[in-house]
N, C-alpha and C positions, 0 to 999 in steps of 0.2 A: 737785791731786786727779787722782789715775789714772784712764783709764775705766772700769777695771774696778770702784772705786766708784764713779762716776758713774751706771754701769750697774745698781749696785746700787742706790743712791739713787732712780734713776727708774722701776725695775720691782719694786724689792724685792725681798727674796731667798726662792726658792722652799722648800718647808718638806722638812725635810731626809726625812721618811715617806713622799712622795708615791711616790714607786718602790715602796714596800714595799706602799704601799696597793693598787696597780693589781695586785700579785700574788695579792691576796687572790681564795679561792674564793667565787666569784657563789651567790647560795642556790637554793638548786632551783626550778624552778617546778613550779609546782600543775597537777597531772594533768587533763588535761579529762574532764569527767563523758561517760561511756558511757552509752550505751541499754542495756535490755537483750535478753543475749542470743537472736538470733530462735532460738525453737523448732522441730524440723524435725516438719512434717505429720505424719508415721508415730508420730512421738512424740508430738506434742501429743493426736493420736487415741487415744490409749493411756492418755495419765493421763486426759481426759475419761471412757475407758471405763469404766477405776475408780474413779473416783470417781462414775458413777453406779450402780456395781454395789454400790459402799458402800452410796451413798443408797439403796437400795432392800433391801439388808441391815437397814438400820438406822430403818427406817421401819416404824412399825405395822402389823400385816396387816389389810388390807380385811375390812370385817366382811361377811359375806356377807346375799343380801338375802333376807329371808322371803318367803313367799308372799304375805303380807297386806301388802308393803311396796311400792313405790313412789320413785321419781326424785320431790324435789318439784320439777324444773323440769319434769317431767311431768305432775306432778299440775295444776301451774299450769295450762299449757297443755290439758291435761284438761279445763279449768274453760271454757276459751274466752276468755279475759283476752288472751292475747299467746301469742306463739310461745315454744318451748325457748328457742332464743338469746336472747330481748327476756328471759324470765323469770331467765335467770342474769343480765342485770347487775342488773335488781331485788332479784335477792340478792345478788348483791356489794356494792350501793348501800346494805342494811339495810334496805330496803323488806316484807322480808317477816317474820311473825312467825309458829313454830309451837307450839302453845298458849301463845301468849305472850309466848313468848322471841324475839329477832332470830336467823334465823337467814342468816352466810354464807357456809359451807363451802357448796365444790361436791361434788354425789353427795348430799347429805344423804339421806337416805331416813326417808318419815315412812308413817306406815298410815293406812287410812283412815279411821280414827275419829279420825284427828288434828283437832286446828282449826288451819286456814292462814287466815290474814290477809295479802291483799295490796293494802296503802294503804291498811290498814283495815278493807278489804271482807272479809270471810268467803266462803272459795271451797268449793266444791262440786266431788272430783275425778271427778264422771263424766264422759265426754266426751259432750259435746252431738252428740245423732243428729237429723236429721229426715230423713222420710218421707214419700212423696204416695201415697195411697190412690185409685182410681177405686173406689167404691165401690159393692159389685151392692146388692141389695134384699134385705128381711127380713135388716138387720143392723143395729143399734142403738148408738149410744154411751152409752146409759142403763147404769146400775152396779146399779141394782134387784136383788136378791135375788128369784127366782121369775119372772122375766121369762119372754115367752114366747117375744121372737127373741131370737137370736145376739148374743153383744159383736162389735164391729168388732176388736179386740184380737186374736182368732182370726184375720183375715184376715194379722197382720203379726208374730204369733209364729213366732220364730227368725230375725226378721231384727235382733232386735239383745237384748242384756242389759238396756244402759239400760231405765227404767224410764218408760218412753216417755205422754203423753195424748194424745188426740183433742186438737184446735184446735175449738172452737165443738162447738154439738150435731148430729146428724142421727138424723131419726126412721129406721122400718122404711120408708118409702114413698121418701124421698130417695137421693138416687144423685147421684154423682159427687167429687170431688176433697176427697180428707181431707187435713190434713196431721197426721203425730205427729211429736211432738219431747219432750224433757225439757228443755228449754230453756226455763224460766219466765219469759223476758222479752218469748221471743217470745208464749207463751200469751197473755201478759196484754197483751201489744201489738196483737192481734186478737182479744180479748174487749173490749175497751174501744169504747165506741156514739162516739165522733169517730176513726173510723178514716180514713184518707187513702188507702188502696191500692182499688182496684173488684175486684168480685167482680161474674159475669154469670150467671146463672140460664134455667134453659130449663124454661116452665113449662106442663105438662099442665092443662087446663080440663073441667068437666063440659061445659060448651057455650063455643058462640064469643061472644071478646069482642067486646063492641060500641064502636065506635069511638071513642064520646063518652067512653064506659068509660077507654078506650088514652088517651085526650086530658087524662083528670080526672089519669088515675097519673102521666102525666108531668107534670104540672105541682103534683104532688104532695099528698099528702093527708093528714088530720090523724086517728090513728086513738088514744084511750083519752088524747084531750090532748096528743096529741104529735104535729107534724110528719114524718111520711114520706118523707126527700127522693130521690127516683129520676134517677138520670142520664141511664138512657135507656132506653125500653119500647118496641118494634116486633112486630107479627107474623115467623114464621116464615116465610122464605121457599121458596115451592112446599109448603108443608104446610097443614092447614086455618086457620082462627082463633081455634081453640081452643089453639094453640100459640103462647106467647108467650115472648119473652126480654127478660129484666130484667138493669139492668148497674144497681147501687148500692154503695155502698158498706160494708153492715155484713156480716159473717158468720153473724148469724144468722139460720138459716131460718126460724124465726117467723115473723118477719119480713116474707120473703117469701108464708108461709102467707098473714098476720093482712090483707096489699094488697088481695088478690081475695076472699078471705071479706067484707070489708068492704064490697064491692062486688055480693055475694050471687052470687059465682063457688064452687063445691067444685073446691078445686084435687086433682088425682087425682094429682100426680107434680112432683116439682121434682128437678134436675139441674143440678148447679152443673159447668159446663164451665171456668170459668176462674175461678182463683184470685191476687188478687194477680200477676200475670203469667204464672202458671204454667198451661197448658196441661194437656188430653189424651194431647196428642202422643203415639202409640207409648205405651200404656199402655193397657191393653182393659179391660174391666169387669171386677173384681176382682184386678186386679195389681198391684203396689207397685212404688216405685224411691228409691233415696237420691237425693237433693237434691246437684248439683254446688254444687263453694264459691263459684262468680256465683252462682248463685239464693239459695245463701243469704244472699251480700251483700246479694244487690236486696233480698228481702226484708227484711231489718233496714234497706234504707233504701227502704221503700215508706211 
């Protein structure tokens, strides 16, 4: 045996394509995936421009707003519930209904005969005004037909639309601090006999009280079966003691009449100087002021 079979025998023999095969063309390779192309600023500003010049071609026109019409995030807010801003996500949430319906397109515009429900509640779009009166003499909160003094209402026409009440009553003889408001919550939250805020009284006498008098009132007294309860009664000081100041807590002057009649005092003059926190202050006898939005807080939480 030759080596050249030998060689064959021990490696085998190579296969006679392999040269043809190495010449063969390799397959393409596959492209790498691009980003895509960045857009240059100048342009990109350009198609956004028109396409919102489209959008706005192509879009409804704004119906315009009647006189009798209204924002109802307005309205809300009108009502005193929450602010604009708090009132749009209540509509957006579907919180609110107008006659019925959910409504929660922003702008909606509803009039004011509409019914708005928010969470139910039926809102009222005036905007809640109050007002503090120092209030002079011969002017009445009575509504009477033929009356013989003045409405207090005359005192604070033109200073608002709303459709404003007296808070509590005061005769033609009483003088000082009214509040008006169209705010029924608050009406009814100081007409209500368990009130929590104090009211102080500065009370004129036919004669002076007598001491044991000052001693029965503060420790309180029971007038037509009902307890009286007084917080704190003292003479005026450096004036006679026919001058007395009462600090209790209800609003009504009755009230404070029904203490010293009951005690066979004729009271000739009550003067309510302080109300629920509020003050005289810079406010003369017969002039009015709106209520900053602290007092109105304190008071809703008096």
């Amino acid at each position: 045996m030759n080596n050249k079979e030998g060689n064959n025998k021990r490696g085998g023999s190579r296969p006679n394509n392999s040269r043809s095969n190495s010449n063969k063309p390799k397959p393409a390779l596959p492209k790498r995936a691009q980003g895509p192309k960045k857009v240059k600023p100048e342009v990109k500003a350009a198609q956004e421009a028109a396409a919102e010049k489209f959008r706005k071609q192509n879009q409804p026109a704004k119906r315009q707003k009647a006189s009798d019409e209204i924002r109802l995030n307005k309205y809300i807010s009108n009502s005193g519930v929450c602010s604009r801003r708090d009132a749009d996500l209540y509509i957006q949430s579907g919180n609110v209904k107008v006659n019925g319906v959910p409504v929660t397109e922003m702008g909606y515009l509803v009039k004011i005969n509409d019914v708005v429900n928010f969470d139910g509640v039926a809102l009222t779009p005036e905007k809640k005004e109050y007002i503090l009166l120092n209030k002079p003499k011969n002017f009445t909160t009575s509504m009477d037909e033929g009356q013989e003094f003045r409405n207090v209402l005359e005192l604070v026409r033109g200073a608002t639309n709303a459709k404003i009440t007296a808070v509590g009553r005061m005769d033609k003889n009483t003088t000082g601090l009214l509040l008006f408001t169209n705010d029924n919550d608050m009406i009814r939250k100081f007409t209500l006999p368990n009130q929590k805020s104090s009211k102080i009284y500065q009370v004129s006498l036919d004669k002076n009280l007598k001491f044991e008098d000052l001693e029965k009132i503060s420790k309180g007294l029971f007038i037509d079966g009902h307890r009286v309860a007084v917080e704190e009664v003292s003479y005026i000081d450096k004036e006679p003691k026919s001058e007395v100041g009462l600090k209790l807590r209800t609003s009504n002057v009755k009230v404070v009449r029904a203490i010293f009649e009951h005690l066979d005092y004729d009271v000739l003059r009550i003067d309510r100087v302080s109300f629920a926190g509020l003050t005289k202050k810079n406010l003369p006898r017969g002039n009015w002021r709106f209520l900053t939005a602290q007092e109105v807080i304190n008071l809703k939480n008096a």
